[in-house]
N, C-alpha and C positions, 0 to 999 in steps of 0.2 A: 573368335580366334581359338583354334585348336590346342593342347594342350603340346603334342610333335605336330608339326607340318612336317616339313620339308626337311630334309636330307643326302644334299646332294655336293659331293666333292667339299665335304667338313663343312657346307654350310646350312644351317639350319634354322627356320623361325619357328617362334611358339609363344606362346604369351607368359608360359610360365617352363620353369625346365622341372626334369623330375629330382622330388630334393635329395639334396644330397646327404644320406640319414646319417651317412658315416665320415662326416666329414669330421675334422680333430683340432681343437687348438687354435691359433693365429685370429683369437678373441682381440689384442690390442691392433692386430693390422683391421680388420674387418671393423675395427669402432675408429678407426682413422680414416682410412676409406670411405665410408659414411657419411663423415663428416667434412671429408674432400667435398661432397657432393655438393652440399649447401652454404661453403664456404664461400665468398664474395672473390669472382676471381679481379686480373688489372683492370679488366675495361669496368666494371661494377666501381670499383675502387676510384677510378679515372673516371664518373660520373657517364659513361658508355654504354649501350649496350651491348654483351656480349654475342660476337654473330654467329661464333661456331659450336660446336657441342665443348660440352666440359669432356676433358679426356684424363682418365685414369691411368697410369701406369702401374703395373705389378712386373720387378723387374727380380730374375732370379737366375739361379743355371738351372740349365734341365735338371730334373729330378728334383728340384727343393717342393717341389710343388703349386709353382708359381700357376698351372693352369685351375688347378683344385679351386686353390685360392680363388681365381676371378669367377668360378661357376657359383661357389657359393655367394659372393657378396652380389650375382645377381639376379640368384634366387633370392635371395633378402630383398633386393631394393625393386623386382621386376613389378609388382603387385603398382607401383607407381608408377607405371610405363603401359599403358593402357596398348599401345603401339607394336609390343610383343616383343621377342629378342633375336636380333640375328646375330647368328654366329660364323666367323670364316676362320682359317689356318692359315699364315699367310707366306709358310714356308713348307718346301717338301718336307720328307722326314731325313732325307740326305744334306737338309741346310738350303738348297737353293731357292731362292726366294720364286713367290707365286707370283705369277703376271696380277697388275691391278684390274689391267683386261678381262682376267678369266674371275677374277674374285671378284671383281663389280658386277658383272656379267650371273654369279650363284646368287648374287644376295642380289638382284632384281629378280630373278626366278623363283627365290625363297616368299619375295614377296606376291607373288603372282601378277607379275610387270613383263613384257614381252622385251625384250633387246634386239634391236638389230642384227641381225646374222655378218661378221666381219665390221663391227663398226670399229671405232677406233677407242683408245682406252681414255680419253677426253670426252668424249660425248657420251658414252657410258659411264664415265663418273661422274659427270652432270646430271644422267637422266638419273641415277642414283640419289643424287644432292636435290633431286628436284620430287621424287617419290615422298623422301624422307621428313621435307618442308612442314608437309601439316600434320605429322605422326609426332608420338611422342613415345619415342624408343631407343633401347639396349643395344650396342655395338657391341660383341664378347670379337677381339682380334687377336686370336691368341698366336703365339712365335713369329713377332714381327722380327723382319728381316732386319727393317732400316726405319727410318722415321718418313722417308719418300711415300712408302705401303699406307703406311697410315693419312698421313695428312690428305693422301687423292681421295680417301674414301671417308672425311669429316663431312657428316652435315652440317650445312648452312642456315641453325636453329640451336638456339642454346636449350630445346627444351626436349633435346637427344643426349644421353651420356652413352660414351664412347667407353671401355673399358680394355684399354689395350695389355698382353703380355709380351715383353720381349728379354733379352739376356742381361740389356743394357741401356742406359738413357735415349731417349728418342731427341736428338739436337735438332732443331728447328720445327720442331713445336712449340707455339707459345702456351704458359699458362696451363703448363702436363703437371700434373699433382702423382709425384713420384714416388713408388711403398719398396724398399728394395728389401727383400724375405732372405733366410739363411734355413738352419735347421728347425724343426719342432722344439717347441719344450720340453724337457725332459717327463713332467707327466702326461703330455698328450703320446708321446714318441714309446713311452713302456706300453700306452693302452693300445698304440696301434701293432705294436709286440704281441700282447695278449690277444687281440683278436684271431692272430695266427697260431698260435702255441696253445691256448688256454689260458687260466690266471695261475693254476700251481707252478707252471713252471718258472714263471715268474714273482711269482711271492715268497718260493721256498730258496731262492738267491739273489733278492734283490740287487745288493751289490754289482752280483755279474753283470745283471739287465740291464745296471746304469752302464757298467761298462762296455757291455755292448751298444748301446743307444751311442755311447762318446766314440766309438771305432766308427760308428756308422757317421759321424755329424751330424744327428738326428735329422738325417734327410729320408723323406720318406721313402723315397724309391728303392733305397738302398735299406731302408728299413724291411719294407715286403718283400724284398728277396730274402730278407737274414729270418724273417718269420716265415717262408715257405721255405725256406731249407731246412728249418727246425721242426715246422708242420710234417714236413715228410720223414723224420727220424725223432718220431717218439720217445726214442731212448737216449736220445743225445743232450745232454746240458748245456745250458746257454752260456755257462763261462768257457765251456768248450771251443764253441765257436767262438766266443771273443776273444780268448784267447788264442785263437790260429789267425781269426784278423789281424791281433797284436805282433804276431811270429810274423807276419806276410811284409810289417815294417811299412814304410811309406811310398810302393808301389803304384803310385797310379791314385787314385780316389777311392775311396768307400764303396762306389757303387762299381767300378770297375773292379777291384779287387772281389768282393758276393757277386759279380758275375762270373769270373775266372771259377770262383770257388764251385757257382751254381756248375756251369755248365762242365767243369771237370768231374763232376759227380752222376751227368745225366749219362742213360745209356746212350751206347752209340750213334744208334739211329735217333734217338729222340734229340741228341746235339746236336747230326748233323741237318736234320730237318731246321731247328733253332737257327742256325748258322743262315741258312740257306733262307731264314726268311727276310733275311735283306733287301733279295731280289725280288717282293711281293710290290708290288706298283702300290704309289700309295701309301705303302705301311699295309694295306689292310689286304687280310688274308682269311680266305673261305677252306673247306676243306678240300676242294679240286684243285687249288691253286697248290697248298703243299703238297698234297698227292704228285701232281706233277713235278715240281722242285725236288722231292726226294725219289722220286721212281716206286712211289706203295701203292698200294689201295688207297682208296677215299674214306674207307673205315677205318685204318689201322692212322691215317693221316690226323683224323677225328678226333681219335684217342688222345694221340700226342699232343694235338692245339689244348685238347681240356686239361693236358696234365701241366702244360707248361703257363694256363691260368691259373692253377693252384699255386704252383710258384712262382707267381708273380711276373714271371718276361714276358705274359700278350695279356691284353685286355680283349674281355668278350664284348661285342659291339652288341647296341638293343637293335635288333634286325626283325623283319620277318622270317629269314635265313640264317645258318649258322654263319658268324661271321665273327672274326676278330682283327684286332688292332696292334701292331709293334709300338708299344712304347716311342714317344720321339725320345727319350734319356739314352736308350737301352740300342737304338739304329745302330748312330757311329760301332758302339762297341761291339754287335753282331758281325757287320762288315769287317772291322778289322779280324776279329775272331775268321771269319769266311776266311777272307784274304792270306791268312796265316795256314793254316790245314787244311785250304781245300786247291786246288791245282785251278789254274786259270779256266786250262778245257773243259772241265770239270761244273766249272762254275756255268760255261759257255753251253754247255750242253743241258744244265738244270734250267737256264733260260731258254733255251728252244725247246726243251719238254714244255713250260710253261706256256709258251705264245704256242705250241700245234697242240694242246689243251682247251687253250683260249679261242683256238681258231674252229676246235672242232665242236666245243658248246654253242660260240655263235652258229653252225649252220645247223645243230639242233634245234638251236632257238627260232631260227628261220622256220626250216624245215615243218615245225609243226603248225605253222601257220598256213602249210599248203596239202596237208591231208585228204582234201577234194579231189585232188589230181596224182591218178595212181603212180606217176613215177616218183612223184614229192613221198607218198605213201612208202613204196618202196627204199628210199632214199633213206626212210624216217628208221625205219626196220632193221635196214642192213646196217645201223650204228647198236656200239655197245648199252648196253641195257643202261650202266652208269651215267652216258652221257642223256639219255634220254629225256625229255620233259614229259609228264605227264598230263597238259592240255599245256593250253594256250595260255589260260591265266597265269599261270606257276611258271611259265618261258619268260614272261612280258613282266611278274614281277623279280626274277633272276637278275634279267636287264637294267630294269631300275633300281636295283636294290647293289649290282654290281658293276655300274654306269661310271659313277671315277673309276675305279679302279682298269677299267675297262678304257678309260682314255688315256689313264695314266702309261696303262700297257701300251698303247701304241704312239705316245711320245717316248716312252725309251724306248722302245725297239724302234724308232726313227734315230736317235740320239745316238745307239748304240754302233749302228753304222755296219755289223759285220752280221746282222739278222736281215736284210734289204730284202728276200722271199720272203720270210716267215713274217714280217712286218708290213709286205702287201697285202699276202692272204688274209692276214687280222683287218685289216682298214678296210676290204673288200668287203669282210663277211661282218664285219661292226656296222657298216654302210646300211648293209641289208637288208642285218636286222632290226637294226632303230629304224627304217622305213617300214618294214613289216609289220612292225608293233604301235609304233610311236605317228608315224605318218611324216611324207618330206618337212612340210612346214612348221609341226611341233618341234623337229628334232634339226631344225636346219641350223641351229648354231653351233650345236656340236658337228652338223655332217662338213661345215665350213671349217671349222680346224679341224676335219679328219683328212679334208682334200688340200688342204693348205700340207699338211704332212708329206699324202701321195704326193703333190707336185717336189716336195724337197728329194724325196727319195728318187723320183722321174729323173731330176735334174741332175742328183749324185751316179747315177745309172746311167744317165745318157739313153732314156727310157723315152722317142719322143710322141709315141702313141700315146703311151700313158701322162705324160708330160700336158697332150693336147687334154686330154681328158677332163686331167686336174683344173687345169684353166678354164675350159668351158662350164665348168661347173662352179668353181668359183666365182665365174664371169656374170653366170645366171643371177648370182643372188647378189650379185654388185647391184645387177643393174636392177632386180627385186627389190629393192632399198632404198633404190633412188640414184645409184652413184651411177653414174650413167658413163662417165667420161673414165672414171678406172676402168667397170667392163668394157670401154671400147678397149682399151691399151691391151686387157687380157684376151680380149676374143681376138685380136691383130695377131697375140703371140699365138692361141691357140691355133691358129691358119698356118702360121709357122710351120707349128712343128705337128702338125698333122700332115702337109706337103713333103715334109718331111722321113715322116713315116707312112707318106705315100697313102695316106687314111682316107677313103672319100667319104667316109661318114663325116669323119672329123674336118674335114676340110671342108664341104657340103655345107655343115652346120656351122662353122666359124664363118662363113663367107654369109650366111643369112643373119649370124647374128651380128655383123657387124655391119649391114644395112640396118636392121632393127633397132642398133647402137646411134645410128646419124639419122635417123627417120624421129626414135626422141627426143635428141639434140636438136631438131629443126631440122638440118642438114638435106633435103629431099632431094634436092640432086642427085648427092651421093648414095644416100638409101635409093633410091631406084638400080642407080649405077650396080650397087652391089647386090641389090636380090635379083639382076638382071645376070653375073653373073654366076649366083647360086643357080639358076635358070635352065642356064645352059649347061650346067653339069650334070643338071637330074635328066636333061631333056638326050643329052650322050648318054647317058647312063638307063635310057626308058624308065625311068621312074617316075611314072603318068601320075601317080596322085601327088608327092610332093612337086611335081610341076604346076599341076593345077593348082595349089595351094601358093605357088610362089608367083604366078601370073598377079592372082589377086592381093599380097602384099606391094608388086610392083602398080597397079593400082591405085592402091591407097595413097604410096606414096607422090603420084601425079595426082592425084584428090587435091591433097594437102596445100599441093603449089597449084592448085588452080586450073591444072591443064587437064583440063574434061576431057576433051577428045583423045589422048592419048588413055588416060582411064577408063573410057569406054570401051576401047579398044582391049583393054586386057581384062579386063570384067569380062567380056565375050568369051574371052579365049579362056578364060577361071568356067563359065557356064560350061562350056564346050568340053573342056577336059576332065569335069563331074560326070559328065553326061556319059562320055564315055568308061566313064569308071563304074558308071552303076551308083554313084554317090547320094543319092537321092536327097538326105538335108543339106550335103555340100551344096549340091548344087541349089536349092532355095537358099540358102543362105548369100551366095553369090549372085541371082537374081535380086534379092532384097540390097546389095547394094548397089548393085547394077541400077536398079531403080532411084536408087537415094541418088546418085552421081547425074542421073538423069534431069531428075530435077535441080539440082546444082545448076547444071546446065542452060536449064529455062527450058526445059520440054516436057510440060507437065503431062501431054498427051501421052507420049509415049513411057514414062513411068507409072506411069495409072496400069497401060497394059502390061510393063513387066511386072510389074507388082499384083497384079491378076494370076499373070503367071504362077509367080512364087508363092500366091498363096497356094494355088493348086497344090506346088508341087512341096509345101511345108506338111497341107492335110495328108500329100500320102507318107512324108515322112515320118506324122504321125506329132509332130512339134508344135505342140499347144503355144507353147509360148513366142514363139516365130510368129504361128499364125495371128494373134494376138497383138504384135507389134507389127505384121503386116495391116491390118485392119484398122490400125489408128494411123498409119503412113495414107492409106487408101481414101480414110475421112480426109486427112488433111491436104490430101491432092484436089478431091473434090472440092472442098469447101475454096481451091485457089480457082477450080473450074467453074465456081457458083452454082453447084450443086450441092445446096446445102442438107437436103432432103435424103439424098442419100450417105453426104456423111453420117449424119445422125443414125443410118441402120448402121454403118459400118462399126460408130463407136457401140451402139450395142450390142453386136456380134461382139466384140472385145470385151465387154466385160460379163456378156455370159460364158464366153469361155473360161477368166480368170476371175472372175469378182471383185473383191475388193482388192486383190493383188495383182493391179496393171502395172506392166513394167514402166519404170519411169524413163527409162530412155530404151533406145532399138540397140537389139543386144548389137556388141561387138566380133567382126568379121573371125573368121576361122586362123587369120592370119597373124593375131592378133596373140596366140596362145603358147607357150614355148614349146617348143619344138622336140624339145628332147627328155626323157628323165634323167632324174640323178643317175651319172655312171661314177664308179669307181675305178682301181687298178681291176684288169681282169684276172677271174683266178677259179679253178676248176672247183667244183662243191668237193 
């Protein structure tokens, strides 16, 4: 187990976190804590065994430092957790609580556990409670919403400690061992003063110091702002500032009052950048994202994110890339700050800088994955130098490295409702690029809640091309899953509203997937019925190769129900229409089941000679492996003809051809394979 794994949308595993050297104080919570661990909880008590993890609460308001608090007690106790620690967020940084869906769905990813693309947030939190079983590890849940968030994600093992943070008691949990935190000590709370100031300025007026520590509640947050505002005026004395705390009277909180102060003191531009990072998806903010929020450079944007580290409003994130984090204490009060001095439009239009920013790094990021092909080339050129990637590695880890953020952008700007362009082209060119880099099937859970989005936005538009879109793609990985019967309901509506928008793509392809849909289910009737009339559309439309290709699913599915003679008959017409296509494996491959249905049939003779055939015509295709599972169909013809003698060459030609890599079964017909790739909203590079 690595020391970081995984990092993705606040969730992360690792066996151990990096210690936290500067962590202060809250000695008696953390020896209580502790001893929460191994304290005997009711079912121990009640002679039971306990079924669920021990669960920690650490309950506080933003800013006391209730999350500090839970990293350290589990860098103390992880050395015991052989199992390693996952971590989730379990609320935006605006308060809205995170799907259990998407946070069960990080922490099986953390653990390198595959999840179903659209499963449901029950069976995802089972397969979670079911990973978790024979591990022996760390929950860190920090800013639970509700006690709901938590309890869907207990394991089902008391030999997991769960460590949850939230503002307030989690009710209906049983058997929560609850630590509720206030301000620091007064000597931990001066030394985290000094850290920022030095120690003279604090030893040569003690007095102030305490008084400052007492204006603040020895809360930390509000502590590191009153020491980066002192850090940045060397010449100012600490009873100064406690004293203008004291003048500011009972305004609001500690921490909202040093921020009033902070950000009344920042230059102009460096506030309204401050202000503006509200709007960063996420909380987390790179330097293209402010760049675009305030209209600067990416250098001059740079600047400000490090200066507004220094005092304390962003934390820097450990990245490979420059990256940092809004405070969750410090959100609400940026927003209202925003909300106050900046103009609605204003705000509306720092959001569209951001998402045609976002939109146009995804199609660099794209872009330089097709440098082989001189228009991609050109494409790559005519963008700004800033936006540029410098290969492909540095694109692919931009991506992953700004992957929530990056989805988070295109849930609000679905949410937002008056971005509906600017929030196509991002799902468009997000689509893309996590196909480019990542491939359909790595990235297919994310590309499923990006087309679950396009189809809201379809729907709010009255968009029904894109509408069909959304659905057939959605439809795809239903029925990739297993859910057979939602992709029929989806590929029904995707026919919809592709007839709708008059789409013969989309219509084409909903009409064959929803034979495909009844030909899984059993249903072969109707699977003929329907790819009978996908058939007739390719065949109005001259579309010879997907015609030939839909002969042979109508085929298959008279295979299934038995009726040879009508499957023979469109196998013919699957050879026939290869033939003329120039298809040369097509058409062996259609010969090879031409032959398999024959003998279905009880006519070994003449499956021997198609099967003759298709070997010929796999060698000129050049398909070792065809030819291969022709040669053992050929053995086992013969051996039904009592011609044992030359099965036996037949099978040796097969495994001189693959050796000890015989296919175990005769691959699967061409008709067999989806039909379409992923599309998304359409939208110009």
């Amino acid at each position: 187990m690595t020391d970081q794994a995984v990092d993705t949308d606040g969730v992360q595993l690792s066996g151990r976190t990096p210690a936290e050297c500067h962590f202060l104080g809250r000695t008696r919570e953390l020896k209580e804590l502790r001893a929460d661990i191994e304290r005997a909880g009711l079912n121990t008590l009640a002679g039971r065994k306990a079924p669920r993890a021990r669960v920690l609460l650490i309950a506080g308001k933003p800013g006391s430092g209730r999350t500090a608090l839970a990293e350290e007690l589990v860098r103390e106790v992880a050395d015991r957790y052989d199992g390693g620690v996952l971590r989730a967020r379990l609320s935006e940084p605006d308060g809205t609580p995170v799907p259990v869906e998407r946070t069960a769905r990080e922490l099986l990813a953390a653990l390198d556990l595959p999840s179903p693309p659209g499963a449901a947030e029950d069976e995802l939190s089972e397969a979670l409670r079911a990973a978790l079983a024979d591990r022996r590890a760390v929950l860190l849940l920090d800013d639970a919403a509700g006690a709901e968030q938590v309890d869907a994600l207990l394991p089902d093992t008391p030999e997991c400690l769960v460590v949850a943070v939230a503002g307030g008691p989690l009710t209906g949990i049983s058997d929560v061992r609850p630590c509720t935190i206030g301000g620091l000590d007064t000597k931990s709370a001066l030394e985290l003063l000094t850290r920022h100031t030095g120690s003279v300025r604090i030893t040569v007026d003690p007095r102030a110091a305490e008084g400052l520590v007492e204006e603040c509640r020895a809360q930390p947050a509000a502590l590191r702002l009153a020491g980066g505002w002192l850090a940045a005026r060397p010449k100012t004395a600490v009873a100064d500032l406690a004293k203008q705390l004291h003048t500011d009277g009972t305004d609001g909180t500690p921490l909202s009052r040093l921020f009033r102060l902070v950000h009344a003191s920042l230059p102009a531009t460096a506030a309204r950048i401050l202000r503006l990072l509200s709007l960063a998806p996420a909380g987390l903010v790179d330097p293209h994202t402010a760049s675009a929020l305030a209209g600067c450079s990416v250098d001059g944007a740079r600047t400000v994110l490090d200066d507004l580290v220094a005092l304390g409003l962003l934390r820097s994130v450990e990245s490979p890339l420059p990256q940092y984090e809004v405070p969750g204490a410090l959100h609400p009060l940026l927003k209202a700050a925003s909300e106050a001095e900046d103009r609605p439009a204003e705000l509306q239009l720092a959001r569209a800088r951001m998402l045609e920013r976002t939109v146009r790094l995804l199609q660099s990021c794209r872009a330089i994955t097709e440098t082989d092909d001189p228009d991609g080339r050109e494409k790559l050129q005519a963008m700004p130098r800033a936006l540029r990637f410098p290969n492909p590695r540095a694109a692919a880890d931009w991506l992953t490295v700004r992957r929530p953020a990056l989805l988070a952008a295109a849930r609000l700007a679905v949410a937002d409702g008056e971005l509906d362009t600017l929030a196509r082209r991002l799902m468009s060119q997000l689509v893309r690029a996590m196909v480019a880099h990542f491939g359909t099937q790595a990235a297919a859970a994310d590309l499923y809640g990006i087309h679950r989005l396009v189809l809201d936005v379809a729907e709010r538009r009255n968009l029904p091309r894109e509408k069909a879109a959304a659905l057939l793609n959605l439809a795809d990985v239903d029925a990739q899953t297993g859910r057979t019967a939602e992709a029929l309901v989806r590929y029904r509506a995707a026919l919809d509203a592709g007839r709708e928008a008059n789409d013969p793509y989309a219509t084409g392809r909903a009409m064959e997937s929803v034979g495909g849909a009844h030909l899984e289910l059993g249903d072969f009737d109707r699977a003929a019925d329907w790819f009978g009339r996908a058939l007739a559309q390719r065949l109005a439309r001259d579309e010879r190769a997907d015609a030939a290709r839909l002969y042979g699913r109508i085929a298959t599915a008279h295979t299934y129900a038995s009726r040879y003679g009508e499957a023979l008959r469109h196998w013919r017409a699957a050879v026939a229409g290869h033939r003329k296509n120039g298809d040369v494996g097509a058409q062996a491959r259609a010969l090879s089941e031409l032959a398999r249905v024959q003998e279905y049939a009880g006519r070994p003779a003449e499956s021997l000679r198609t099967c003759q055939e298709a070997v010929e015509w796999a060698r000129r295709a050049e398909d070792v492996r065809l030819q291969a599972a022709l040669q053992l169909r050929l053995a086992d013809t013969l051996e039904h003809l009592g011609d044992p003698a030359a099965a036996r060459l037949h099978r040796g030609a097969a495994e001189r051809m693959l050796g000890d890599e015989l296919p175990e079964s005769d691959p699967e017909p061409e008709h067999g394979a989806n039909a379409c790739e992923i599309r998304s909203a359409p939208a110009e590079d």
